[in-house]
C-alpha positions in Angstrom: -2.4 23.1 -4.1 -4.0 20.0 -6.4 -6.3 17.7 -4.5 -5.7 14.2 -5.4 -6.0 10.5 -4.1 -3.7 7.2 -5.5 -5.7 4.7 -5.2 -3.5 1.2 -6.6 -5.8 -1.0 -8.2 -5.6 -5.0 -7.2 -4.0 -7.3 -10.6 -7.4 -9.2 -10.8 -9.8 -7.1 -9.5 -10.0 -3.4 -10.3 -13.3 -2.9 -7.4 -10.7 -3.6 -4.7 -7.5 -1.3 -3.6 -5.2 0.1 -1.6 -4.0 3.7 -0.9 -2.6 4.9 2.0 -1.5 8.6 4.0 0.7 10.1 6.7 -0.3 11.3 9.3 1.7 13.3 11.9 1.1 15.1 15.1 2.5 14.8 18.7 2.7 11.2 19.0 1.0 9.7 16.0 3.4 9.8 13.4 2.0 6.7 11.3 1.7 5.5 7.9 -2.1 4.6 7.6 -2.5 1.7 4.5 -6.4 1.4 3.8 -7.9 -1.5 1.7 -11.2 -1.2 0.3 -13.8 -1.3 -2.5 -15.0 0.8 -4.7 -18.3 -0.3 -5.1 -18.9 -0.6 -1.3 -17.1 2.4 0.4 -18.3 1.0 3.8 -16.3 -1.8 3.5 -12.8 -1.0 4.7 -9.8 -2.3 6.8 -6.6 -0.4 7.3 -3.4 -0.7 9.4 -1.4 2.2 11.4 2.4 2.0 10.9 5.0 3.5 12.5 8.4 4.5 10.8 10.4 2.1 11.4 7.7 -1.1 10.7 6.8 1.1 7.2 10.0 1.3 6.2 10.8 -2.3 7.3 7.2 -3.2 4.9 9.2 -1.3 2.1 12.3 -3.1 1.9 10.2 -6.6 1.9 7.7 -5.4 -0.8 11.2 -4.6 -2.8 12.8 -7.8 -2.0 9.3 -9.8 -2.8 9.3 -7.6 -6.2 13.2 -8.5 -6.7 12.1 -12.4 -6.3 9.6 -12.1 -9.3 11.9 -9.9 -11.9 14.3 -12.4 -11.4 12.1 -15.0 -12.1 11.1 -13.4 -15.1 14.7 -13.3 -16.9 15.1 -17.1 -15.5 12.2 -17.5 -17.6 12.9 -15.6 -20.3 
């Protein structure tokens, strides 16, 4: 099995990002969403989400993405 990590790089600043995991288990199925450096891997923050707030996070990151390809072709 490959061993790999997505790490998304931020628009302006390709030290920061944001990756994120599942993790399951009796009683902690979560989505865990860590931002960090990569020049200071002591500097972290994360949140836990459950299902139902992750797939709530999803639909707004697609609406918020909707909002700016539409005001692309308003643009031209």
């Amino acid at each position: 099995m490959a061993k790999f990590e997505l790490k998304f790089l931020d628009a302006d600043c390709n030290d920061t990002y944001i990756t994120s995991n599942a993790y399951f288990g009796e009683n902690l199925n979560r989505i865990w969403i860590e931002i960090g450096s990569i020049s200071d891997n002591e500097q972290k923050s994360f949140i836990l989400l459950d299902k139902s707030t992750a797939i709530k996070f999803a639909k707004t990151l697609r609406t918020e993405i909707n909002k700016i390809t539409e005001s692309e072709v308003k643009n031209g």
